[in-house]
VEXDREN-2710 file (C-alpha; in Angstrom, 1 decimal):
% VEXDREN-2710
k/r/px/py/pz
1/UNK/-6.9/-28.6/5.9
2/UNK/-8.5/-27.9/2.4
3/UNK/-9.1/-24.4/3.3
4/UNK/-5.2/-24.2/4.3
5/UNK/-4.4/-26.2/1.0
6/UNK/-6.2/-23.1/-1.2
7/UNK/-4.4/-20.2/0.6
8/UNK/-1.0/-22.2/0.1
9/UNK/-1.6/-21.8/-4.0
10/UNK/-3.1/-18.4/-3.9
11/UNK/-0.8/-17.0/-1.0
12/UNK/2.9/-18.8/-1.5
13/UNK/4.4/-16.7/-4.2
14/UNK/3.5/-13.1/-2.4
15/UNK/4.5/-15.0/1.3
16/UNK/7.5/-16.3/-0.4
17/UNK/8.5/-12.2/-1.7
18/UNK/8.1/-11.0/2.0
19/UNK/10.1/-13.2/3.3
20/UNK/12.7/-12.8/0.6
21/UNK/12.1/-9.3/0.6
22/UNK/13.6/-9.3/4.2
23/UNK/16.1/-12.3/4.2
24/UNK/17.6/-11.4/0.9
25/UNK/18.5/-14.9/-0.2
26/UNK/15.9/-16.9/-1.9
27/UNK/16.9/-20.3/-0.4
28/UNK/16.9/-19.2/3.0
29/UNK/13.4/-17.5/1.9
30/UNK/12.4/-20.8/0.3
31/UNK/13.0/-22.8/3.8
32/UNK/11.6/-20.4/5.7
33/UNK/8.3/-20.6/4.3
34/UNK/8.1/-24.6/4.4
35/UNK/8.5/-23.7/8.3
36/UNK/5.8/-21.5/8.1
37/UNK/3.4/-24.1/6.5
38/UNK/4.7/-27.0/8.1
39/UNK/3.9/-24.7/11.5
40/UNK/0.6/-24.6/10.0
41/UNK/-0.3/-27.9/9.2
42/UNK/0.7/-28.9/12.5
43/UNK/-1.2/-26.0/13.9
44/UNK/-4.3/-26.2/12.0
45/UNK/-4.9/-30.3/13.5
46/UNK/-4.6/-28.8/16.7
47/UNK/-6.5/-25.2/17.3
48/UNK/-9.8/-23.9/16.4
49/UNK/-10.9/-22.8/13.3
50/UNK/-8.9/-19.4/12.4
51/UNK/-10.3/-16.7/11.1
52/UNK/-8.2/-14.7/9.0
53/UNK/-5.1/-17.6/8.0
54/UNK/-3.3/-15.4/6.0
55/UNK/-2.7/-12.5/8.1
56/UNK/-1.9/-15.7/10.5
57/UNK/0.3/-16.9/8.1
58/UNK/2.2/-13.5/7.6
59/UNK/2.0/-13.6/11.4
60/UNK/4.1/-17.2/11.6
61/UNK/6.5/-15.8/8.6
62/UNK/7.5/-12.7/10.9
63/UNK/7.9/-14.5/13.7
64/UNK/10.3/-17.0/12.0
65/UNK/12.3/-14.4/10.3
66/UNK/12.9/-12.8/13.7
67/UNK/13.9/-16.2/14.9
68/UNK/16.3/-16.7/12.3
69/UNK/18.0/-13.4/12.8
70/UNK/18.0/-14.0/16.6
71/UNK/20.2/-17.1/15.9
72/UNK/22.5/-16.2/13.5
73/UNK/26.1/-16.0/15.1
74/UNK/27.2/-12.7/16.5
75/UNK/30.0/-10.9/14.2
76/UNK/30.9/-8.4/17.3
77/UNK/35.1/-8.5/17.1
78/UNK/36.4/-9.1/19.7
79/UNK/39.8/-8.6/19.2
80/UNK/40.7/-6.2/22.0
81/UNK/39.7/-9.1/24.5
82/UNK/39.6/-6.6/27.5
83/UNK/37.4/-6.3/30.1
84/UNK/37.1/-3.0/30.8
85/UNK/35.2/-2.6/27.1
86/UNK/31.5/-1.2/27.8
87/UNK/28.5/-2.5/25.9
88/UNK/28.7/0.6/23.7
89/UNK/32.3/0.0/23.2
90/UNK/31.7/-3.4/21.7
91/UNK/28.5/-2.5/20.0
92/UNK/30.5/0.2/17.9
93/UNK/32.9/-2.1/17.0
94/UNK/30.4/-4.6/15.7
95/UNK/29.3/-2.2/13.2
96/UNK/25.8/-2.2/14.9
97/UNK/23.4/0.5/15.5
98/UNK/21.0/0.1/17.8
99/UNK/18.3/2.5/17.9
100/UNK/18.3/2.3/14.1
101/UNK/17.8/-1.3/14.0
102/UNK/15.1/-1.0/16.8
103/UNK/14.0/1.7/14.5
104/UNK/13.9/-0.7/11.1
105/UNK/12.2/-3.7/13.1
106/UNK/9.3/-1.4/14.8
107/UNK/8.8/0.1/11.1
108/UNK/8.9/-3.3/9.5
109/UNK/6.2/-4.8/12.4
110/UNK/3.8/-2.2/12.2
111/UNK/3.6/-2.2/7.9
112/UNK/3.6/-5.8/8.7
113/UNK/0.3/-5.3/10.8
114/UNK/-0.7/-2.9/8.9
115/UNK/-0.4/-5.0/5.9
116/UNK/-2.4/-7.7/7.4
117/UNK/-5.2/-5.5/7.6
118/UNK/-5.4/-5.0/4.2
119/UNK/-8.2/-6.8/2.2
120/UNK/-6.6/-9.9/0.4
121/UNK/-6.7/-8.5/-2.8
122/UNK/-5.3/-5.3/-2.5
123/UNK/-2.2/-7.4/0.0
124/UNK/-1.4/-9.5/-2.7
125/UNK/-1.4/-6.6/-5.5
126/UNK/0.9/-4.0/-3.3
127/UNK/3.1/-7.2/-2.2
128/UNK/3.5/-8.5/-5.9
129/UNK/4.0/-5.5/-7.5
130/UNK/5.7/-3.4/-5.0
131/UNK/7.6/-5.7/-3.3
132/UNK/8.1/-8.6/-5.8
133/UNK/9.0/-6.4/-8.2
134/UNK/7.0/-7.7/-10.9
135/UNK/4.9/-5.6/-13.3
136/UNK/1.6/-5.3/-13.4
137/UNK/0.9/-6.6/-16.8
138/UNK/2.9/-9.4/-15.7
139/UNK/0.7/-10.0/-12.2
140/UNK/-2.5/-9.8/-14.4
141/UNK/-1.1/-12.3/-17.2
142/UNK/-0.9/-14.9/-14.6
143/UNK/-3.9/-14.3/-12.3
144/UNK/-6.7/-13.1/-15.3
145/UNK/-7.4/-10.4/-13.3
146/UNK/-7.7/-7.0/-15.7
147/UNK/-4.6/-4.3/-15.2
148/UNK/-6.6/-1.3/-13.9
149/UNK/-7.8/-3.2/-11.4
150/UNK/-4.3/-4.5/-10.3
151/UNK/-3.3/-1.0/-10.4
152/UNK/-6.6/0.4/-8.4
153/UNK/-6.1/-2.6/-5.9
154/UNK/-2.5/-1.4/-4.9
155/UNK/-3.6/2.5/-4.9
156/UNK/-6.0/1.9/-2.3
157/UNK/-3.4/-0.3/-0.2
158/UNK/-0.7/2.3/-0.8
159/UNK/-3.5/4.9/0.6
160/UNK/-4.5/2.5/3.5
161/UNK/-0.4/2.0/4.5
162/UNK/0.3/6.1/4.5
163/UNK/-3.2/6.8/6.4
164/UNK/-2.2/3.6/8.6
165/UNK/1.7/4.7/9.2
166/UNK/1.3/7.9/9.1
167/UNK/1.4/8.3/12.8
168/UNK/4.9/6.1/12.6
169/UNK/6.6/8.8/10.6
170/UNK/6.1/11.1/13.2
171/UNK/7.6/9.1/16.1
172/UNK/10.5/8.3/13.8
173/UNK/11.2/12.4/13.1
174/UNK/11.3/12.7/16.7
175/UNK/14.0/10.3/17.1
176/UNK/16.2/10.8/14.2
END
């Protein structure tokens, strides 16, 4: 529980920017992530030691997010109420594009993954800075840490993430 208690304070403000970063609304962001440690609380009591909790937390986070989308209320019109309308026909007039969103939500999951596998210092420097939007003069101000490191620490993530997805861009020419 302790151990959980120190990555809460070192981890919420960079799990709090990825979850904003994909829900776009800071309050829904802000109740997400109580899910996500109240999951883990109640987790933690229960299973065996884990090894890497943050990349389990970013894990839970995901998994939320996609559960919040996958109940938010269909906006498909359906004001032609006929029933010889296709799938297709209904998708397009939703507005909704499936292959791209299939397309967004495998890119999103593997620089998730990918992101998990990144050492915890250079995760929280790439998500601070680059996804956070905060500066790096800022990011070293609060955590003491000295500026060319921040910026060193997010190089070698941003080289990790184009080695890691590098294969992803290839699979995504082929479909576009």
């Amino acid at each position: 529980m302790q151990r959980l208690e120190k990555v809460y304070r070192s981890e919420r403000t960079s799990l709090l920017g990825f979850i904003r970063s994909r829900t776009g609304d800071l309050e829904e962001a802000e109740d997400l992530l109580q899910d996500v440690f109240f999951q883990a609380i109640r987790a933690a009591s229960v299973t065996e030691p884990i090894e890497n909790i943050v990349g389990w937390l970013y894990t839970i986070a995901r998994n939320k997010i996609i559960d919040r989308y996958r109940r938010k209320p269909s906006t498909v019109s359906l004001q032609q109420e006929r029933e010889d309308l296709t799938l297709e026909e209904l998708l397009a007039d939703s507005g909704i594009d499936i292959e791209k969103e299939m397309i967004r939500r495998a890119v999103m999951d593997a620089l998730i993954e990918a992101m998990e596998e990144l050492p915890p210092e250079q995760r929280n420097a790439f998500v601070q800075q680059a996804i956070e939007g905060r500066t790096f003069r800022e990011i070293s101000e609060q955590s003491g840490v000295p500026l060319n490191t921040l910026i060193a620490r997010k190089r070698y993530a941003v080289q990790f993430l184009r080695k890691r997805l590098h294969g992803l861009r290839e699979i995504i020419d082929e479909l576009a």
